[in-house]
PLY file of the C-alpha trace (Angstrom):
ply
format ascii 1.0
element vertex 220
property float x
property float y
property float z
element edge 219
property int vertex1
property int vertex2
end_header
72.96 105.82 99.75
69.96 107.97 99.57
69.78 110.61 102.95
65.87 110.59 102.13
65.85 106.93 103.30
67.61 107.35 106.43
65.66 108.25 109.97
67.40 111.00 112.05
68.54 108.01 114.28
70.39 106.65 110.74
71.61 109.63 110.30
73.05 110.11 113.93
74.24 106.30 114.09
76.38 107.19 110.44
77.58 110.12 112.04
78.98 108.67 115.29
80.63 105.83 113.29
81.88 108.03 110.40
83.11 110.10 113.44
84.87 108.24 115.12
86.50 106.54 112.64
88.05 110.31 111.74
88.84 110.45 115.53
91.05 107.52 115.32
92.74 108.32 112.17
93.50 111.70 113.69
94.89 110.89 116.77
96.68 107.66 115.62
99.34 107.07 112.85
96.29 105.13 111.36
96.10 108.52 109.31
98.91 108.81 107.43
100.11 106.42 104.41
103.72 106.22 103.62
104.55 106.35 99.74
108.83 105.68 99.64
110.56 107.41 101.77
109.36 110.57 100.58
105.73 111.18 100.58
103.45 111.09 103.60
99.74 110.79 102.64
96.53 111.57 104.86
93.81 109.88 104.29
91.56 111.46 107.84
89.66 113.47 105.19
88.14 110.64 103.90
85.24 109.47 106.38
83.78 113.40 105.90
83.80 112.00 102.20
82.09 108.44 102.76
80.07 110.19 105.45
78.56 112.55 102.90
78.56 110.48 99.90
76.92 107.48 101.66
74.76 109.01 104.20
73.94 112.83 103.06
75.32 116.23 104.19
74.34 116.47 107.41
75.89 113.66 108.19
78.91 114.70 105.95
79.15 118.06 108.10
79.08 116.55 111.88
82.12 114.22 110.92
83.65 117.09 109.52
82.97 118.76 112.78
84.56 116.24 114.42
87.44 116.02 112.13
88.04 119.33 112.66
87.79 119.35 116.32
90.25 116.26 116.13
92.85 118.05 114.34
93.10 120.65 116.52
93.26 118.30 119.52
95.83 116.83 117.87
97.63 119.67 117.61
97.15 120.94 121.07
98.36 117.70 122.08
101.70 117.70 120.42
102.07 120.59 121.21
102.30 122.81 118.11
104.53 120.52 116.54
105.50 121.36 112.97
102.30 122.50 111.87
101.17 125.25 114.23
98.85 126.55 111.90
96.46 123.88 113.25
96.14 125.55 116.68
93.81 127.95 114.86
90.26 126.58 114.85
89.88 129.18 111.15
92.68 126.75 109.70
91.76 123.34 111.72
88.28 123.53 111.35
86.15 125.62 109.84
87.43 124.58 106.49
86.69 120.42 107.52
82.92 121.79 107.69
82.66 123.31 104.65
84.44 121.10 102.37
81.88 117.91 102.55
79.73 120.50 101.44
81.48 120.71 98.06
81.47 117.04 98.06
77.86 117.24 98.61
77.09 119.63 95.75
79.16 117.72 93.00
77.91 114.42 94.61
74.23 115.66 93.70
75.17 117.32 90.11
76.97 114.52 89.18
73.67 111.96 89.87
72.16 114.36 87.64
74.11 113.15 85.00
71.42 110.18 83.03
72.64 106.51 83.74
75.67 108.04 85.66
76.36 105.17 87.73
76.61 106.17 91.88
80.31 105.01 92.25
81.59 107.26 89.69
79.56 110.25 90.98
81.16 109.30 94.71
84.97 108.78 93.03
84.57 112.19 91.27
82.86 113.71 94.19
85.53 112.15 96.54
88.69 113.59 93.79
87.30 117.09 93.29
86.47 117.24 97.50
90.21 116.14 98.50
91.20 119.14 95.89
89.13 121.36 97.40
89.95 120.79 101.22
93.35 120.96 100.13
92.33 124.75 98.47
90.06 125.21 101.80
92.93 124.50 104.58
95.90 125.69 102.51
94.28 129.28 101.69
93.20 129.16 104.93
96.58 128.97 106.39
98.21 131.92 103.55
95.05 134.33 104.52
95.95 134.28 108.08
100.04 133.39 107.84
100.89 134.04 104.68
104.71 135.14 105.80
105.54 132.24 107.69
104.08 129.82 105.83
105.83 130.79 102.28
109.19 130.98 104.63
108.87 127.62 105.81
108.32 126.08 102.20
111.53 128.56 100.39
113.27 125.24 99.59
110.76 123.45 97.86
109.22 126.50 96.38
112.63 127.69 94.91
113.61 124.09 93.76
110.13 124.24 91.40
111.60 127.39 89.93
109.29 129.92 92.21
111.20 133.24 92.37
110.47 133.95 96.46
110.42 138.29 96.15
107.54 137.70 93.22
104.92 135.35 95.21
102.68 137.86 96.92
98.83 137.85 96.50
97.27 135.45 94.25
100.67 134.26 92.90
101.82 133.51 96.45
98.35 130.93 97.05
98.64 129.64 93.49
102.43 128.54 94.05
101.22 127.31 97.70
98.83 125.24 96.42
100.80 124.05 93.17
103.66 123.09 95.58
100.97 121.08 98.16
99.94 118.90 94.91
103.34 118.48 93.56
104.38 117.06 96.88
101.54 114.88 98.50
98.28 116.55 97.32
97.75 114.64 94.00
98.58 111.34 95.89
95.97 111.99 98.31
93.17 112.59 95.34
94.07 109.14 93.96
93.94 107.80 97.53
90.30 109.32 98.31
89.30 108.36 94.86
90.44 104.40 95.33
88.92 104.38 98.77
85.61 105.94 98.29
84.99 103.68 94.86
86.22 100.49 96.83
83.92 101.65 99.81
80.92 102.11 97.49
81.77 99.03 96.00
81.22 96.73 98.68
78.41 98.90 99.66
76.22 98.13 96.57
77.99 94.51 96.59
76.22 93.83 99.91
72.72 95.23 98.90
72.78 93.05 95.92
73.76 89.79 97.76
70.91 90.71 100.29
68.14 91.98 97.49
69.06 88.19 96.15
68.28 86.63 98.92
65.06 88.12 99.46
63.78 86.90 96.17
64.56 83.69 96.91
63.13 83.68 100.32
59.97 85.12 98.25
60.28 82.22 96.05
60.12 79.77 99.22
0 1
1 2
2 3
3 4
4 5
5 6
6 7
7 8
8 9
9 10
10 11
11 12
12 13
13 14
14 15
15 16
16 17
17 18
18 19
19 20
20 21
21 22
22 23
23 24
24 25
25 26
26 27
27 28
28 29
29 30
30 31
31 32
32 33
33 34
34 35
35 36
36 37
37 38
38 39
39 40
40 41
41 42
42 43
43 44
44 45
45 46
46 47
47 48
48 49
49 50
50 51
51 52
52 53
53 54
54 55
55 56
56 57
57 58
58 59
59 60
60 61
61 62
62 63
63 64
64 65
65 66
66 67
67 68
68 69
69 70
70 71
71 72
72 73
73 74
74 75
75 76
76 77
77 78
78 79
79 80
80 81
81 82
82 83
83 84
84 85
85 86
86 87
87 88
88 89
89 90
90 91
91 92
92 93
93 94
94 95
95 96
96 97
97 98
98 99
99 100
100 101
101 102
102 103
103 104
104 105
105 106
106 107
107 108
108 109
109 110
110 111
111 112
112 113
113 114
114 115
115 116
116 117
117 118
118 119
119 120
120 121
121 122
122 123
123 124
124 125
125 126
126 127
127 128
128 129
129 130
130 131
131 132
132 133
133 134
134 135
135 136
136 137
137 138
138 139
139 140
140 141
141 142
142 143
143 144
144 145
145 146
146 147
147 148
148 149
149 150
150 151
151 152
152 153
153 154
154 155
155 156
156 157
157 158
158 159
159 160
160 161
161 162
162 163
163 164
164 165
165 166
166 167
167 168
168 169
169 170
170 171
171 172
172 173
173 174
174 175
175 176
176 177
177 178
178 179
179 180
180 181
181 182
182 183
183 184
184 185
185 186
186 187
187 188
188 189
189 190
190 191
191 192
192 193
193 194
194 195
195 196
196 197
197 198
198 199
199 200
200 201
201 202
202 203
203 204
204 205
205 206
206 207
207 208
208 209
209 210
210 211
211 212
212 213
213 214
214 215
215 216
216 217
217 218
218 219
């Protein structure tokens, strides 16, 4: 859990898995969680987190590389679909490499903290990351299409009581951004923050099973 430890092989090995894994949740319904019948999670932002958390930032920035690189292939693929936005590399993924770098940064301050155990660093640093990718691609998307974005979400905007000829400027990326958490973006914090913590979990689970065997093979 410590990049220090790991060789540059490590770190290219975590990378390629971590990778790959975002490959496949990109390009595959493997990505998405259904909540009802109403709420449509993604969860392909989440090996950049594990990536990061588990095996440092530079590891943390080539699967968010790759992330990005698989969103907009995804994109490409379908053609535009209903998020067009994505055939942008500035909104696909240039935000997916910065973004482990906030999970990086709040990783590290929180292991500051005395005693702070390492899962709730990772859970806090997985929460506050989801949050900010959602700030990242959203505010990506109203710098560079502000217009058609805010016309595309009029319904849902006007049904949370957003008055449409008001939301330019800040207001406009505030009421984006409220109506991305009021829909799927909160869901998608409490799904990075049960994943990364169960992750984690096992992690240090298995490390403790093998440090116990070692002192009995000592004993022997």
């Amino acid at each position: 859990m410590n990049e220090k430890k790991l060789s540059v092989n490590q770190q290219i090995a975590m990378t390629g898995a971590f990778g790959a894994l975002s490959i496949v949740l990109s390009l595959t319904p493997l990505g998405y969680i259904q909540l009802g019948g109403f709420i449509t999670l993604t969860i392909m932002h989440i090996p950049v987190i594990l990536a990061t958390v588990i095996a440092g930032l530079v590891p943390g920035l080539g699967t968010g590389l790759i992330f990005g690189l698989s969103s907009l292939l995804r994109t490409v693929m379908n053609g535009g679909g209903a998020t067009p936005f994505f055939l942008d590399p500035r909104v696909s993924v240039i935000p997916r490499i910065l973004f482990p770098v906030v999970v990086w940064l709040i990783f590290k301050l929180m292991c500051l903290i005395p005693k702070m155990p390492k899962i709730i660093s990772g859970s806090v640093a997985a929460g506050l990351g989801t949050l900010a990718h959602t700030v990242m691609v959203m505010g990506s998307i109203y710098i560079f299409y502000g217009e058609p974005l805010l016309a595309g979400m009029t319904k849902t905007l006007e049904g949370m009581g957003y008055n449409m000829s008001a939301l330019t400027g800040f207001g406009g990326f505030t009421a984006i951004i409220a109506c991305t958490l009021a829909t799927n973006g909160l869901w998608e914090i409490i799904a990075a923050v049960i994943l990364t913590a169960t992750v984690m979990l096992s992690i240090f689970a298995g490390k403790g099973r093998k440090s116990k065997l070692s002192r009995i093979e000592d004993k022997n």
